[in-house]
N, C-alpha and C positions, 0 to 999 in steps of 0.2 A: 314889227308893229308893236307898240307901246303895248301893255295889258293892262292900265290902269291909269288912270290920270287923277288929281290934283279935284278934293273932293270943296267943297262951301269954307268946310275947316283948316284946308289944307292936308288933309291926310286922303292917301293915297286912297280910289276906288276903281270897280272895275272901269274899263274903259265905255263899255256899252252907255255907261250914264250920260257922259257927253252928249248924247242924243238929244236928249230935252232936259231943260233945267227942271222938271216934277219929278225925273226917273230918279235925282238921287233921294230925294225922300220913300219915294217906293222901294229901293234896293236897303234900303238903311234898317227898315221898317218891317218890310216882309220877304223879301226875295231869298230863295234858298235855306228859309226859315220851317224845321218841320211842322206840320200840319196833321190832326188826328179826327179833326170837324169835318163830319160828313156833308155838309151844308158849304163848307167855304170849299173843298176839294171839288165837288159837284162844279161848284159857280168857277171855279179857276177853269175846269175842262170846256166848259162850255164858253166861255170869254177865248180860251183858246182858239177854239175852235174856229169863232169868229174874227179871230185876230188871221186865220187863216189869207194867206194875199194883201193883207193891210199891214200898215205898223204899229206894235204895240200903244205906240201914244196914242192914235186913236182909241182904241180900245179903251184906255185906264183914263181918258178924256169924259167917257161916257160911262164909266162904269157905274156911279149911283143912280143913270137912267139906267141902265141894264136889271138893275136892283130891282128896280120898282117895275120896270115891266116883266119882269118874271117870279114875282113873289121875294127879291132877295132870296132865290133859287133853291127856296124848299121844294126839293125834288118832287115830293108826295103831292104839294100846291099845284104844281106843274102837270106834274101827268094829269091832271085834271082838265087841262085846255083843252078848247074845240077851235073845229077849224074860224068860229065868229073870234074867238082870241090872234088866231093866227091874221084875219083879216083886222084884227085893231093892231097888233104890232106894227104891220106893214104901214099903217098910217103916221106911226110914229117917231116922227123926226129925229126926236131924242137917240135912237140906238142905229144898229147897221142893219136897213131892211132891207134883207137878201130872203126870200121866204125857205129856201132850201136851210138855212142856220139858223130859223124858226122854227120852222119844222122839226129841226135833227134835236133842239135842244127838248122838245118836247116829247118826244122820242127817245130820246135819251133819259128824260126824269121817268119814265113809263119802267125802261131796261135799267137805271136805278134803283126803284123797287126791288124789282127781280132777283138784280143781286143782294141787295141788302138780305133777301130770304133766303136768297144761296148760298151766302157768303158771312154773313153776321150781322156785315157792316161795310160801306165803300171804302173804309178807313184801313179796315183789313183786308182789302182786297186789293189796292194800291200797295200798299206796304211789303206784301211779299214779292212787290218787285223790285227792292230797293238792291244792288247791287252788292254782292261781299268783298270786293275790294274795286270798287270805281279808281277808272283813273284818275289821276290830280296832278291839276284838274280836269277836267272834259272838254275836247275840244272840236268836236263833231256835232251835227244837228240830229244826231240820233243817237242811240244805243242799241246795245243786243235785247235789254229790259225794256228799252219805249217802242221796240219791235216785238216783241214779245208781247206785252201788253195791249197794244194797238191790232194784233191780230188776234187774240183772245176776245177783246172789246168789239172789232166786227164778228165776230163767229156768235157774240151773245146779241150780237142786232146794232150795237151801236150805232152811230152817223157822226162822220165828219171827226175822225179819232186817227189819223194816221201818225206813223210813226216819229215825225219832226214834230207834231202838234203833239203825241202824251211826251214828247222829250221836254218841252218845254214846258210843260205841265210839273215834271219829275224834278227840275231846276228851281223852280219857282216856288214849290211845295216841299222841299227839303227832302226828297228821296236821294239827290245825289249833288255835292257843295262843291258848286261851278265856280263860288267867288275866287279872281283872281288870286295865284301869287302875288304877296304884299299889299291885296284890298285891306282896307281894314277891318270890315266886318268876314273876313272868314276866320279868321279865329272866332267870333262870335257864332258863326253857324256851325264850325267843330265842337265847338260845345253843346250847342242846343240839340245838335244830334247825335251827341254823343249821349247825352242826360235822359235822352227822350226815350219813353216806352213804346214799343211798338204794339200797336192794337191788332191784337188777336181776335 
C-alpha cells in the first residue's frame, strides 16, 4: 500500500489525505505539529473523543461549531456548564449530539482543572508521554505511551480517553511524527520538534 500520495503541489503527502480534499490543508498546517497550548491540547482531546465511531472529516467539518458551543474549549469556561448547557448542546445541530460526549467533555474540563493543580499544566502533563525513541514511523492505532496515558487519564476520572483516541491525540499534537516516509511535511515536523521546548 502507497504511504503517500501526490499532494495540490505535486509533492508527495501522507496517503490518509486522499480522504477529503480539506485534509490536506489540515495535515500541512497542523497535523503532527508540537503543541504546548493548554487550550488547543484540551480541544484536540475532546474533538477526539468525538470523532470516536465517526470520521475525522466530520469532526474538522464542525469544528468552529464545536468552538462556539464549548467556549473555544477553555477548560475553566467549561467546567462551569450545567446540566440546562448540556440540554442546549443536545439542541444543536451544528456539533455531534451524543449527550454521553457532552457530558464527558464537561467532565473532562472539571479533571482538567485538577490536573493543571497537580501537574502545572496539561501541556506538561502530556509531554512526559512523549516517547524516547518512537518508531519511524508509527504504524499501529496505539502505543505503549497512548496506553499509558489513556489509563492514567481514566484512574484521574477522565471520559471517553482510550487508548486509540489519546494515540491520535499524540499524532496530531506532535508527541510522536507519524508523517509518512517521503511526506513532505515530515522534515518540517522533525524540526518543529526537534526546536521545541518541552513544558515542564
Amino acid at each position: 500500500m502507497n504511504k503517500t500520495v501526490s499532494g495540490p503541489d505535486g509533492q508527495p503527502r501522507c496517503a490518509w489525505c486522499q480522504s477529503a480534499p480539506e485534509f490536506f490543508d489540515y495535515h500541512d498546517q497542523e497535523w503532527g505539529y508540537p503543541v504546548a497550548d493548554d487550550q488547543r491540547l484540551f480541544e484536540k482531546l475532546c474533538l477526539e473523543s468525538f470523532q470516536s465511531g465517526l470520521s475525522w472529516r466530520t469532526i474538522l467539518a464542525k469544528r468552529d461549531n464545536f468552538r462556539k458551543a464549548f467556549k473555544h474549549f477553555d477548560f475553566n469556561a467549561v467546567a462551569a456548564f450545567t446540566e440546562a448547557d448540556v440540554e442546549r448542546l443536545l439542541q444543536d445541530a451544528g456539533i455531534i449530539r451524543h449527550r454521553g460526549k457532552i457530558e464527558a467533555v464537561i467532565n473532562n474540563a472539571r479533571r482538567a482543572q485538577e490536573l493543571v493543580v497537580a501537574e502545572g499544566s496539561l501541556a506538561a502533563y502530556v509531554w512526559r508521554y512523549e516517547a524516547d525513541n518512537p518508531p519511524v514511523p508509527q504504524t499501529a492505532s496505539t502505543s505503549p505511551e497512548s496506553i499509558a496515558m489513556s489509563k492514567d487519564l481514566k484512574k484521574r476520572g477522565w471520559k471517553f480517553v482510550g487508548p486509540t483516541t489519546v494515540f491520535a491525540f499524540m499524532q496530531a499534537m506532535g508527541l510522536v511524527n507519524d508523517h509518512a516516509e517521503g511526506c513532505a511535511m515530515r522534515e518540517k515536523a522533525t524540526r518543529l520538534r526537534r526546536d521545541f521546548q518541552k513544558p515542564e
